[in-house]
N, C-alpha and C positions, 0 to 999 in steps of 0.2 A: 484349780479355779474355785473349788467347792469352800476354800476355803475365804479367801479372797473376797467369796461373796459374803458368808454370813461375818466378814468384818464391814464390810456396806451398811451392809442392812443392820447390822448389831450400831451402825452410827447414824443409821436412820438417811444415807444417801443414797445416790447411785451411781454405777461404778465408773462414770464421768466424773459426779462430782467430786470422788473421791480423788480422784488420780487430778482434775484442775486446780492449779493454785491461784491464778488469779481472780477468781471468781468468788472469794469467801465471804462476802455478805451471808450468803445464802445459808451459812453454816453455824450451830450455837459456837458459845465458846467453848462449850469442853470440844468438841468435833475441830474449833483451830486449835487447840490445846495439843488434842493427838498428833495433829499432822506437824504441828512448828518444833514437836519433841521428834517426831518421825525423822523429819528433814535434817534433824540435827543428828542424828545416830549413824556411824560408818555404816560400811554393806554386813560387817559379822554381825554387828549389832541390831540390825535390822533384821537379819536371821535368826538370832536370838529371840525378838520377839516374837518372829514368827511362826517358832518353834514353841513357843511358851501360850502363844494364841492357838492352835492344832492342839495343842494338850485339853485347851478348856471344853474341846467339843469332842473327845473322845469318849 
C-alpha cells in the first residue's frame, strides 16, 4: 500500500480520486493522461509499471 500511496500523492490526489473514473474534472490533464494510458494496459502490463514505479522509490 506504501507504494500505491506515493503514486497518489506523487499525482497530487487521493486515493479516491485516484481509483474514480467518473469524476475527472477535478484532475489536470497529465493525471487523465496517466489514468486513460493506465486503463488501457493489460493486467501484465500494469505490473510492469508497477514494478518499474517501486524501483523509482528504492
Amino acid at each position: 500500500m506504501i507504494t500505491l500511496e506515493k503514486i497518489y500523492t506523487a499525482l497530487g490526489v487521493t486515493l479516491s480520486q485516484f481509483f474514480q473514473e467518473s469524476n475527472s474534472e477535478n484532475l489536470t490533464e497529465k493525471q487523465k493522461e496517466v489514468l486513460r494510458r493506465w486503463n488501457d494496459l493489460s493486467t501484465n502490463e500494469q505490473e510492469t509499471v508497477m514494478s518499474m514505479l517501486r524501483g523509482l522509490w528504492k
